[in-house]
C-alpha positions as CSV (number, residue, x, y, z in Angstrom):
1,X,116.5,157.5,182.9
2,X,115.8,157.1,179.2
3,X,116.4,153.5,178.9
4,X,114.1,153.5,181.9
5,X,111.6,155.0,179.9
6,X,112.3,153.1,176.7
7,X,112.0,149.7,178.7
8,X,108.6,150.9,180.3
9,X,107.4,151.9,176.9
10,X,108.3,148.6,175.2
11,X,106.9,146.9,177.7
12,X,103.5,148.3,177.8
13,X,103.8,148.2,174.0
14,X,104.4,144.5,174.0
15,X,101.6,143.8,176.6
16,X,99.1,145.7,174.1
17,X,100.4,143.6,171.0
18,X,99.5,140.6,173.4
19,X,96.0,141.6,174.5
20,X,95.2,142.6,170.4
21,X,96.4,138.8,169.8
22,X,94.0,137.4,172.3
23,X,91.4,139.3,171.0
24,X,92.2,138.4,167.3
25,X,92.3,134.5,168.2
26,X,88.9,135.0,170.3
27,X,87.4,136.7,167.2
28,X,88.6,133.7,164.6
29,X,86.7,131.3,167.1
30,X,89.9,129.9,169.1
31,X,90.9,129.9,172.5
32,X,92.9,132.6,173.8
33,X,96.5,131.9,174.4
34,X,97.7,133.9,177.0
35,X,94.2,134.7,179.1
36,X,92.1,132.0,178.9
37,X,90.5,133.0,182.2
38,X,89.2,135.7,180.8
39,X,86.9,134.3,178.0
40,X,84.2,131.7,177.7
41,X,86.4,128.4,177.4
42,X,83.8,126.4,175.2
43,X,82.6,127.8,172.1
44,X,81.7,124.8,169.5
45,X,80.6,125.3,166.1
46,X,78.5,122.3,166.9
47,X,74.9,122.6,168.3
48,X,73.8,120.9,171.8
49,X,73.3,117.0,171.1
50,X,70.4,117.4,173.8
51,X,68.4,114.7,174.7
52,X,68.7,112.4,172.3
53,X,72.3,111.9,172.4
54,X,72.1,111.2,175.8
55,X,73.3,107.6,176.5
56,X,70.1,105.2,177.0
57,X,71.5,104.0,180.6
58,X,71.4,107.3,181.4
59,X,68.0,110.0,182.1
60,X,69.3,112.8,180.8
61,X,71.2,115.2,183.2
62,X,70.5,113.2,186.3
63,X,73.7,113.6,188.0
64,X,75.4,109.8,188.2
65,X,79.0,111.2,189.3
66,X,79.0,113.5,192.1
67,X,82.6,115.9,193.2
68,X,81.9,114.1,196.8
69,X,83.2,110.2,196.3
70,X,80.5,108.9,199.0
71,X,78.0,110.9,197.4
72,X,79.3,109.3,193.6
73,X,79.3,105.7,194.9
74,X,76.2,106.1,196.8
75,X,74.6,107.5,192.8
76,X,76.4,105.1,190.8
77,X,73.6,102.2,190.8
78,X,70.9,104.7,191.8
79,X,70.0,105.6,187.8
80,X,69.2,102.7,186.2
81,X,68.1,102.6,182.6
82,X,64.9,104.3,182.7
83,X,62.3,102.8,180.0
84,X,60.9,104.6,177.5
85,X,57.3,106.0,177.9
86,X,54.8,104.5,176.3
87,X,52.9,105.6,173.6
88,X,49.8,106.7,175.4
89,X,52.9,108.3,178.0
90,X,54.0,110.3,174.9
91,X,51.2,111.2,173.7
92,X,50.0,112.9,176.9
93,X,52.9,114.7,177.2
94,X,52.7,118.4,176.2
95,X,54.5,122.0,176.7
96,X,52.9,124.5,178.7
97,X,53.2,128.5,178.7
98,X,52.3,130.5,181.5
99,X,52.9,134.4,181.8
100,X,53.3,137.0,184.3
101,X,54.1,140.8,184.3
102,X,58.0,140.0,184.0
103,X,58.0,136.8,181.9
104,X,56.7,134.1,179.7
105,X,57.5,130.5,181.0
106,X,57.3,127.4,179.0
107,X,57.2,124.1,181.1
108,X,57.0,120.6,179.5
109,X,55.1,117.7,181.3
110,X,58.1,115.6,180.9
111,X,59.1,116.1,184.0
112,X,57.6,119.0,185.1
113,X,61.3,121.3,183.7
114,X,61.4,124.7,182.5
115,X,62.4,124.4,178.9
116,X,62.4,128.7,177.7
117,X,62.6,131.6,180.0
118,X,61.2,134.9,177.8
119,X,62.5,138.4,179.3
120,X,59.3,140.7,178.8
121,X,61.0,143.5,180.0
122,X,64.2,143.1,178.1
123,X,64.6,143.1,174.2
124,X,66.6,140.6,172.6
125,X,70.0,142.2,171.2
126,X,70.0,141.2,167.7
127,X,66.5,142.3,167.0
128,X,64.9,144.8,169.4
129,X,61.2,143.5,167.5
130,X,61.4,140.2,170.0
131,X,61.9,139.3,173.6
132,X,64.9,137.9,175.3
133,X,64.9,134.5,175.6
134,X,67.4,133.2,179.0
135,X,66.2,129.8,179.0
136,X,65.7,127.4,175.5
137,X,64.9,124.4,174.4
138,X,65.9,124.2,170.8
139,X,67.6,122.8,167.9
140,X,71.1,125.5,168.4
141,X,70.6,126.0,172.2
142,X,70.2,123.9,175.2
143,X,69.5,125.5,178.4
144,X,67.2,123.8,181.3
145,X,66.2,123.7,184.9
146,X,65.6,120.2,186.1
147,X,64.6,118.4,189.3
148,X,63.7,115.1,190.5
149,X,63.9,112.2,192.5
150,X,66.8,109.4,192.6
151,X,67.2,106.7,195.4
152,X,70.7,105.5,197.4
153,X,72.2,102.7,195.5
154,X,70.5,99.6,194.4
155,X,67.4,101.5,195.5
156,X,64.6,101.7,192.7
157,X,63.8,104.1,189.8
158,X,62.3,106.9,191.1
159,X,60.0,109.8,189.2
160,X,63.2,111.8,187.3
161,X,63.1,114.5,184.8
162,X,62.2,112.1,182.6
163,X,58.8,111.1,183.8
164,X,55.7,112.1,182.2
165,X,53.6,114.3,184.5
166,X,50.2,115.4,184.8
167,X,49.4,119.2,184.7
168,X,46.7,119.9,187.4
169,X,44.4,122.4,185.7
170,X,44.3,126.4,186.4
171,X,45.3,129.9,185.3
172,X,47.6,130.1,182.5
173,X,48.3,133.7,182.9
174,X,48.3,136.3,185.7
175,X,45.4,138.0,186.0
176,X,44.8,141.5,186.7
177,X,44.4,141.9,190.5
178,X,46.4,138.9,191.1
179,X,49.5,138.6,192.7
180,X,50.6,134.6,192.1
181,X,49.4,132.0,189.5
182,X,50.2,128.5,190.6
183,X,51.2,125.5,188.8
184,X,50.8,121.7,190.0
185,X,52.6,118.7,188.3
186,X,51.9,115.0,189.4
187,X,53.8,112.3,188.6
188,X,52.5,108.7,188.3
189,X,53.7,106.4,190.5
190,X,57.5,105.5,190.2
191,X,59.2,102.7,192.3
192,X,56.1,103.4,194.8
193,X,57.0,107.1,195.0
194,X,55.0,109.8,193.8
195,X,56.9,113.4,193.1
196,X,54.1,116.5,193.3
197,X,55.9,119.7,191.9
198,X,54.4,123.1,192.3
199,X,55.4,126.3,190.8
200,X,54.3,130.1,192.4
201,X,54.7,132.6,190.3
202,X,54.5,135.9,191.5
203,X,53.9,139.5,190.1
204,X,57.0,141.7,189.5
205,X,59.2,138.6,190.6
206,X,61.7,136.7,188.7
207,X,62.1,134.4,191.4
208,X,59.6,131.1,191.4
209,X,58.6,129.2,194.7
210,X,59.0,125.9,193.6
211,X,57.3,123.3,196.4
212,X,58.6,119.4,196.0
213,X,56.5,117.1,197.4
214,X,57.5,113.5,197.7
215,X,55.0,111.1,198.4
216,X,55.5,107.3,199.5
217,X,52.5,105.3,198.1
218,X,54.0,101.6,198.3
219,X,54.5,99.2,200.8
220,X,58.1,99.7,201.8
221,X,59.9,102.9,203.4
222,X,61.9,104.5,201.0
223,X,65.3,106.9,200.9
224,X,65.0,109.0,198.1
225,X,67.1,112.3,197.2
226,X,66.0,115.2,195.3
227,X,68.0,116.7,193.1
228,X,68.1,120.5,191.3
229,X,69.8,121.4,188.7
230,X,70.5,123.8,185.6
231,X,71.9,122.2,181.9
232,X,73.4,124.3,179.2
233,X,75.5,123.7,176.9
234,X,79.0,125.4,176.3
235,X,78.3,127.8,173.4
236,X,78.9,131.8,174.0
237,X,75.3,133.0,174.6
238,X,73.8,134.7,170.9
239,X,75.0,138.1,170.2
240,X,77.8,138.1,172.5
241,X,80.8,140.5,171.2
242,X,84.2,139.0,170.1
243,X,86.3,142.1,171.4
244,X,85.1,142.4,174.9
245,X,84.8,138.6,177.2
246,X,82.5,138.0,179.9
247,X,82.6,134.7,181.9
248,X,79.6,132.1,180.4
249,X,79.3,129.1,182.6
250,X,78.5,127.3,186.1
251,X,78.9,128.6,189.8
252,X,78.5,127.8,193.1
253,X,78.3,130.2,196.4
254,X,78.7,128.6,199.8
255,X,79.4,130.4,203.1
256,X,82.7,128.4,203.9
257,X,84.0,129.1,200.0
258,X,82.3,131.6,198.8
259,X,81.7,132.5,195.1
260,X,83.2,129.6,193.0
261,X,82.6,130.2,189.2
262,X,84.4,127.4,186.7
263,X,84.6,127.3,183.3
264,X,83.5,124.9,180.7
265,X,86.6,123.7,179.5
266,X,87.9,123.0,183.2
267,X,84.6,121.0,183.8
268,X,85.5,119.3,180.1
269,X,88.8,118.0,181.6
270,X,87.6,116.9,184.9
271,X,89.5,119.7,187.0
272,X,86.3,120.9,189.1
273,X,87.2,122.1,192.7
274,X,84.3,123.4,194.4
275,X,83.0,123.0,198.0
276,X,81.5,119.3,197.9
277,X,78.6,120.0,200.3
278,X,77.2,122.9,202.1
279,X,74.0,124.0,204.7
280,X,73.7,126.5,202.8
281,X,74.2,128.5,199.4
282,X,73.0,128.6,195.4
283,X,74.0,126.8,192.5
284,X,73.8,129.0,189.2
285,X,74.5,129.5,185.0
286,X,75.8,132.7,184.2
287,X,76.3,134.8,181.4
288,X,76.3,138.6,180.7
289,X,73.7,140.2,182.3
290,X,71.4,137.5,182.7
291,X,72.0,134.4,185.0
292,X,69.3,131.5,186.5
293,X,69.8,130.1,190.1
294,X,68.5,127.1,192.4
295,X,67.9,128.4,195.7
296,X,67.4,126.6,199.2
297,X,66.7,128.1,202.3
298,X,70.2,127.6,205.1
299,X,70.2,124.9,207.0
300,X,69.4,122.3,204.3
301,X,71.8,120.0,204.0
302,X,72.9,120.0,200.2
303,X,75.9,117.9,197.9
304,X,76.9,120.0,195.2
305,X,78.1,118.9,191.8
306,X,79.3,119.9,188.2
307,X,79.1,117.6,185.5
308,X,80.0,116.6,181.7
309,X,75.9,115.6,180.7
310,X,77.0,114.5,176.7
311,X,79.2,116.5,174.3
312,X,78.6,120.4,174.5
313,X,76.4,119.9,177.1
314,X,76.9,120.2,181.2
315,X,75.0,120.8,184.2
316,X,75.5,122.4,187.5
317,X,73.2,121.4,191.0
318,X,72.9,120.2,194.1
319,X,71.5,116.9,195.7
320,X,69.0,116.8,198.7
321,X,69.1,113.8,201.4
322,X,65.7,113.3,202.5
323,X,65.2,111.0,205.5
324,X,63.6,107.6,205.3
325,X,59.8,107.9,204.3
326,X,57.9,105.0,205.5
327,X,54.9,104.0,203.7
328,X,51.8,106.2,203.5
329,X,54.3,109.4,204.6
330,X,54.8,112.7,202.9
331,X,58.2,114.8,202.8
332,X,58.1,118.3,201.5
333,X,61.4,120.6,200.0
334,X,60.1,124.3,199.6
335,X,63.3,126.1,196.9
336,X,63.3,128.7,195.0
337,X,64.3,128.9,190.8
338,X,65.6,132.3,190.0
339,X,66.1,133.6,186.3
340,X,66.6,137.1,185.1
341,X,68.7,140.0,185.1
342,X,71.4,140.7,187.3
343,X,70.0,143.7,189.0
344,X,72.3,144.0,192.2
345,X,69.9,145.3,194.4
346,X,67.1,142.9,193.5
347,X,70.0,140.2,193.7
348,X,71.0,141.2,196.9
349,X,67.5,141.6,198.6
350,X,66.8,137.9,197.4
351,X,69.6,135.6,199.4
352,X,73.2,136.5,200.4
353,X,76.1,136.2,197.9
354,X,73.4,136.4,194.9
355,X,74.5,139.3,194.0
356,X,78.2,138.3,193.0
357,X,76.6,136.6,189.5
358,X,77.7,140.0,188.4
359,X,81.5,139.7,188.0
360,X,83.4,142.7,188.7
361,X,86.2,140.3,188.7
362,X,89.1,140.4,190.8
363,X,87.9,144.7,191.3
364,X,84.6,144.3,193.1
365,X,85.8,146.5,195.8
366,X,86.0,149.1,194.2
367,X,83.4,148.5,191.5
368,X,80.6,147.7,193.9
369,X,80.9,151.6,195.7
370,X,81.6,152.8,192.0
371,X,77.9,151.1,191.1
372,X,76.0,152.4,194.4
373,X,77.2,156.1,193.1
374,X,76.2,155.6,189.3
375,X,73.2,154.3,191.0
376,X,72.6,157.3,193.0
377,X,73.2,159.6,189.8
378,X,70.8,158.1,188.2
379,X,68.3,158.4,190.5
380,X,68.9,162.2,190.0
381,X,69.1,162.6,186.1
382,X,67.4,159.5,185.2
383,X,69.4,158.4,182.3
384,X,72.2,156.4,182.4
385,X,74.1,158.2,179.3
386,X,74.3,161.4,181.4
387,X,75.0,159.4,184.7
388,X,78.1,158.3,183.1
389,X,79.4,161.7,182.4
390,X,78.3,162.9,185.7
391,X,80.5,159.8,187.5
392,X,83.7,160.2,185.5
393,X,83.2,164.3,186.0
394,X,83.2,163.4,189.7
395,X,85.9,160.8,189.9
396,X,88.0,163.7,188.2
397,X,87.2,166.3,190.6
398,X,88.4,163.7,193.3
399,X,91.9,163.0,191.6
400,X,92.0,166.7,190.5
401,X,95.4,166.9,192.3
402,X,96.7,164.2,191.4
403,X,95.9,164.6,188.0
404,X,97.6,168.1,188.2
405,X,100.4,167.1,189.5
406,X,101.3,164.6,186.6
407,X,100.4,167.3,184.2
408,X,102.7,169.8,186.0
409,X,105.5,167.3,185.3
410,X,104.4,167.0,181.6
411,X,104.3,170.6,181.3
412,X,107.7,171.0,182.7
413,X,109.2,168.4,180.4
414,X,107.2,169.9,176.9
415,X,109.1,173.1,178.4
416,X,112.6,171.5,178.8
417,X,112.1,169.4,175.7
418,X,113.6,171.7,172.7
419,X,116.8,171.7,174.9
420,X,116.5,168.3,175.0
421,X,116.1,167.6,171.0
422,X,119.1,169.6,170.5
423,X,121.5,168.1,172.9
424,X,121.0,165.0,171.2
425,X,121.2,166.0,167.9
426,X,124.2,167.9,169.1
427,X,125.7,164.5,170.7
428,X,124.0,161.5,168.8
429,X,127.2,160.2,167.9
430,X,128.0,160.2,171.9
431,X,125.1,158.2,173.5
432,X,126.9,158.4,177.0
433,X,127.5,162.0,177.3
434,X,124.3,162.0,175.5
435,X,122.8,160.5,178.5
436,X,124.9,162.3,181.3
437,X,124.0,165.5,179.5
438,X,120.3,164.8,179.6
439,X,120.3,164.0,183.4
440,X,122.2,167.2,184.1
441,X,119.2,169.1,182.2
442,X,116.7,167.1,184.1
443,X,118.6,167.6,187.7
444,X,118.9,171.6,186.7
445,X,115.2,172.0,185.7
446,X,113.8,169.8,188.6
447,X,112.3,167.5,186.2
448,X,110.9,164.1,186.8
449,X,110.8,162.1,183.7
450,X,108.6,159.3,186.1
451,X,106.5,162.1,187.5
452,X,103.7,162.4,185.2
453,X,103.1,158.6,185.1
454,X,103.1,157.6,188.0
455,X,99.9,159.9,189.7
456,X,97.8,158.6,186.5
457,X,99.1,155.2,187.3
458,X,97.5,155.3,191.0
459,X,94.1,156.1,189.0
460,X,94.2,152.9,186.5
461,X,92.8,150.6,188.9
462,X,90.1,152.9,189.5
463,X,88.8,153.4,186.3
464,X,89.4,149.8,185.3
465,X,86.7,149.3,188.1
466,X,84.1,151.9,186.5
467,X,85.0,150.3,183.1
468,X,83.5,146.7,184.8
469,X,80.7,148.2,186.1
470,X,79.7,149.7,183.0
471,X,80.3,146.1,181.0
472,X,78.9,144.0,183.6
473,X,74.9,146.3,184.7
474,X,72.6,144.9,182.9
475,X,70.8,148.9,182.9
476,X,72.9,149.5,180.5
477,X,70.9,147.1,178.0
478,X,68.9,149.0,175.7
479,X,69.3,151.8,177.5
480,X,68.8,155.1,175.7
481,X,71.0,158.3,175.9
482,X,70.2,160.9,173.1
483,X,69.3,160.8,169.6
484,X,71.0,157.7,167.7
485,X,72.4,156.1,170.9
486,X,69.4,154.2,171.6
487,X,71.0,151.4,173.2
488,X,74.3,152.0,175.6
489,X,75.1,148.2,175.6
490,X,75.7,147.9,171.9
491,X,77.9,149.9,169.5
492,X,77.4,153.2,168.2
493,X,75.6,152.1,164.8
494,X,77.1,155.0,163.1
495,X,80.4,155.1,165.2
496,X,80.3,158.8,165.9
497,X,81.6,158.1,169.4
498,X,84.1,156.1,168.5
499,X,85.7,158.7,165.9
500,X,84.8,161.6,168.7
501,X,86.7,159.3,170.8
502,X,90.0,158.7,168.5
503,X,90.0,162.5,167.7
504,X,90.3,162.9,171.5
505,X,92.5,160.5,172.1
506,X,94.5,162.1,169.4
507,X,94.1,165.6,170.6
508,X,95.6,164.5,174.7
509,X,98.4,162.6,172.6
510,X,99.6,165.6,171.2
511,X,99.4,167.5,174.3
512,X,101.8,165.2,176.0
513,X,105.6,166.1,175.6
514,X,107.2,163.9,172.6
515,X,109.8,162.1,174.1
516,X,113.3,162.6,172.4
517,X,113.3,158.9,170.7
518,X,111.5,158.9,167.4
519,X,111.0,155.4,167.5
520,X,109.6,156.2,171.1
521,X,107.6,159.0,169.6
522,X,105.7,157.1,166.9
523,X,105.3,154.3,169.6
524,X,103.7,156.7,171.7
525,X,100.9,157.4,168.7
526,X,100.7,153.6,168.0
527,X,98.9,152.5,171.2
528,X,96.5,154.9,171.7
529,X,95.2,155.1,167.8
530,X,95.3,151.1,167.9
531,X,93.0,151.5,171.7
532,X,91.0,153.8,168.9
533,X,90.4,151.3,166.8
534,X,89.5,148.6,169.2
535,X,86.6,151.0,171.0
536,X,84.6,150.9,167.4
537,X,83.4,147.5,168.5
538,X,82.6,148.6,172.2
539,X,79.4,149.5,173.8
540,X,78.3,153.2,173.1
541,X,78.0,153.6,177.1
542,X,81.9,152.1,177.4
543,X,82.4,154.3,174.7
544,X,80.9,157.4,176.3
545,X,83.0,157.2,179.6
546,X,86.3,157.3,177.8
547,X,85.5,160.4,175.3
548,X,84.4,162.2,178.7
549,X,87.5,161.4,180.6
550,X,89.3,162.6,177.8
551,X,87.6,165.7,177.5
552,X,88.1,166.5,181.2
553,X,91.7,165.3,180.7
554,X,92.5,167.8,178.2
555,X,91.0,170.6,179.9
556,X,92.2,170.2,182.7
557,X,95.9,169.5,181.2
558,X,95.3,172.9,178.8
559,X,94.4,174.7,181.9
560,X,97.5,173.6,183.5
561,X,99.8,174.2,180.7
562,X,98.6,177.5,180.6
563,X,99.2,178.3,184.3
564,X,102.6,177.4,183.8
565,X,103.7,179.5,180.9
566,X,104.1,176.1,178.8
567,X,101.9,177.0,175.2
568,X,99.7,174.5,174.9
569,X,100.7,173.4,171.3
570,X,99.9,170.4,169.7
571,X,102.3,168.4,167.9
572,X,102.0,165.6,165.7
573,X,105.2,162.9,164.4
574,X,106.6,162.5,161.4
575,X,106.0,159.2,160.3
């Protein structure tokens, strides 16, 4: 039974030397060795190359290779080299800002895109004095939402993202009293089609009605496809930590596969697997907390795709057949552009499967109930700090027994252990009597040397769960608890909670039975100081939940001690 024990303990001691290695190379800027799902799998100290490293045959982003191979073929001489605007072109073209109640949006004429996505009601992490910015445009960060027009092969060159566009005048701003503000940009003619976008912006929404019209004003019926799509490039998003990962990157969500996230890297080396076409679905960019989404109503026939655009830089979308438009005719593709926080309820409310752009990860069964109760606490104390408490508090009550049975055993085992240390000091130099000895004790005492682990074991994947649903809600950003802890999302500027939290963690240590190994012993104090150390870097809020769960821990393990006749003494190694 002791080598049992000394096995499980080298193990778990091992698998925490591996995850503090992961870590260490995700810190120094490399990819992780041993969990590379796990991290964002593109982080370049290069910037985007943008548009202007873009080849010239090539608009920049349209999607010319497709996952579908008819879909591929059928694009591979639809994108001709598109020619360059002319100066009077360029000159006209400009960058618009509109605002609502929820965000400021800044459009460009070339093409009628979204080039910066401002979070009014969310702060940006590094300095609480400015907005968050979701979507840019700039010389360290590429992130867009594109659409346009491209025809079947050998067909003509059709208005793209590329083409200049006229802004229809209007409101720039939503006015008191009103509930939309609408935006209307008209391309020039293009291979005798004319592309009318329109934007409808409404208040207290993060999600844009975006209206293509397409517009056949030549001579000759036409087959043109509309595509949507998001570009970004590969970096980790600004102010991300380096000891906690979240996924940063493209996904899909179809009804026939579900939610289908893929990483940079695997996009890099050509190893996308995603459903190739779909009636139905999303197409989306995520990153903690935040993610942007082209939506089309079910029933549309859409091919989706994921795509190398230049180096650093990649896109995610889907393509839209539209019949044959003869000349003089009008086809119009109502979709939707969503960009914001991922608020579940708001996500769920807006299309199905939306709501899974918040990764619980391979846990969301038991992370999504574990939300909806944080959720209702909330609603009760509103604030999120003490909702925390109030969750772990009940998730204790629920494994109360459980929890008191593994204690028992521990109790039992502290009692037994002085006849323990002298049996092998009486018999080190006879490790198998040693060990027959031992068993005898255990068999005598009723002692399970397993039986406090295993009831706390049954609980790990429970608070795993909460610990994702706590990293992953975006309430959690800049959200207050009491006096310094301003912000639950970041780290306790003064790191009060994580030294309340290692003096805890110390404290139930020493309340455990010291197992008759030394070398076990001071293994036993490794782990949990070096967990400690890690949480200094951890959200306050992540932070929070673990000093309370201890807290309760030890209680409840003092109470039981006590109960049992055991003294509830701490002890500390000699090192």
């Amino acid at each position: 039974m002791n080598d049992i024990r000394r096995t499980i303990l080298w193990v778990i001691f091992g698998f925490s030397l591996v995850m503090l290695w992961d870590q260490w190379q995700v810190y120094n800027g490399r990819k992780p060795t041993f969990f590379p799902g796990a991290t964002p799998a593109v982080v370049q100290p290069q910037g985007p190359t943008g548009a202007a490293g873009v080849p010239a045959s090539v608009p920049n982003g349209v999607p010319v290779a497709s996952n579908n191979s008819a879909v591929a073929d059928q694009l591979a001489g639809a994108v001709p080299a598109v020619a360059a605007p002319t100066t009077a072109a360029a000159a006209a073209r400009e960058r618009v800002v509109v605002e609502t109640d929820v965000f400021k949006l800044t459009f460009d004429t070339e093409g009628g895109s979204l080039v910066k996505a401002e979070m009014l009601k969310h702060a940006d992490m590094a300095d609480k004095t400015r907005k968050f910015v979701l979507l840019d445009d700039s010389k360290d960060r590429v992130y867009l939402a594109q659409s346009g027009l491209i025809a079947g092969a050998g067909g003509p060159v059709l208005p793209t993202h590329k083409s200049v566009m006229t802004l229809a005048p209007g409101e720039r701003s939503l006015k008191e009293g009103s509930q939309t503000l609408e935006l209307r940009f008209e391309s020039a003619e293009v291979g005798g089609v004319k592309l009318v976008k329109t934007y409808i912006l409404s208040r207290g929404s993060y999600a844009v009605a975006v209206k293509h019209e397409v517009i056949n004003t030549g001579a000759t019926a036409v087959a043109p496809q509309l595509y949507l799509q998001l570009v970004r490039d590969g970096n980790k998003p600004p102010g991300e930590s380096s000891f906690y990962s979240t996924f940063t990157g493209p996904a899909v969500y179809t009804e026939a596969k579900k939610y289908q996230k893929v990483e940079f890297a695997d996009i890099e080396k050509g190893k996308v697997d995603i459903e190739k076409s779909a009636e139905n679905g999303y197409v989306a960019m995520v990153q903690h907390y935040f993610a942007s989404a082209w939506l089309l109503g079910d029933g549309i026939k859409r091919e989706l795709f994921m795509r190398k655009v230049d180096n650093n830089l990649y896109s995610v979308g889907m393509i839209v057949p539209l019949e044959s438009l003869a000349p003089g005719a009008r086809k119009t593709v109502e979709a939707r552009f969503f960009a914001g926080p991922q608020e579940e309820k708001m996500l769920e409310a807006m299309t199905p499967g939306l709501e899974l752009v918040k990764d619980y990860g391979w846990l969301t069964m038991l992370s999504k109930p574990l939300y909806w109760l944080l959720d209702k606490l909330h609603n009760l104390i509103s604030n999120w700090g003490w909702s925390i408490m109030a969750l772990v508090l009940l998730l204790k009550i629920a494994f109360y027994w459980l929890n008191a049975k593994a204690y028992a055993s521990m109790a039992k085992m502290k009692a037994v252990n002085p006849r323990i240390m002298e049996m092998r000091e009486r018999l080190k130099d006879n490790p198998q009597q040693m060990q027959q000895e031992m068993m005898r004790i255990y068999r005598e005492e009723k002692v399970n040397p397993m039986g406090g682990c295993l009831p706390i074991m049954i609980q790990i994947p429970v608070f795993i769960a909460l610990y994702w649903v706590l990293l992953a809600s975006v309430e959690m950003r800049n959200a207050p608890w009491l006096g310094w802890i301003q912000d639950l999302s970041s780290p306790d500027p003064f790191y009060v909670l994580p030294i309340v939290m290692a003096l805890t963690t110390v404290l139930q240590t020493s309340l455990n039975p010291a197992p008759p190994d030394p070398m076990q012993a001071k293994m036993m104090w490794f782990m949990p100081l070096a967990f400690s150390v890690m949480f200094f870097f951890f959200p306050a809020g992540l932070v929070l939940y673990w000093i309370t769960n201890n807290v309760l821990s030890i209680a409840q393990q003092w109470l039981i001690n006590t109960r049992m006749g055991v003294p509830p003494k701490f002890h500390f190694p000699k090192f």
